[in-house]
Phi, psi and omega in degrees: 000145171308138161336091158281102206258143165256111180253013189284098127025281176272021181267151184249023152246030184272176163174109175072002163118007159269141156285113217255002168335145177290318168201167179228143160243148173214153158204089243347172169231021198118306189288155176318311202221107185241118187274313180271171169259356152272033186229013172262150168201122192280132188259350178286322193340118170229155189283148157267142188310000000 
């Protein structure tokens, strides 16, 4: 997989600010149409322990 920068903390696939997942999903956050990157959302997201 391509270079994925994590800027989430508390996710346990950041390691050093990469996303170190096997694949990833994103997706709207609702909106119709999405112009931003807070109108996005990661579906990998896992909590760190």
């Amino acid at each position: 997989m391509s270079k994925i920068k994590c800027k989430v903390e508390e996710c346990k696939h950041n390691k050093d600010c990469l996303c170190d997942a096997a694949e990833i999903e994103v997706r709207s956050s609702g909106t119709l149409k999405v112009c931003r990157p807070d109108e996005t959302a990661c579906e990998t997201f896992t909590q760190c322990e």
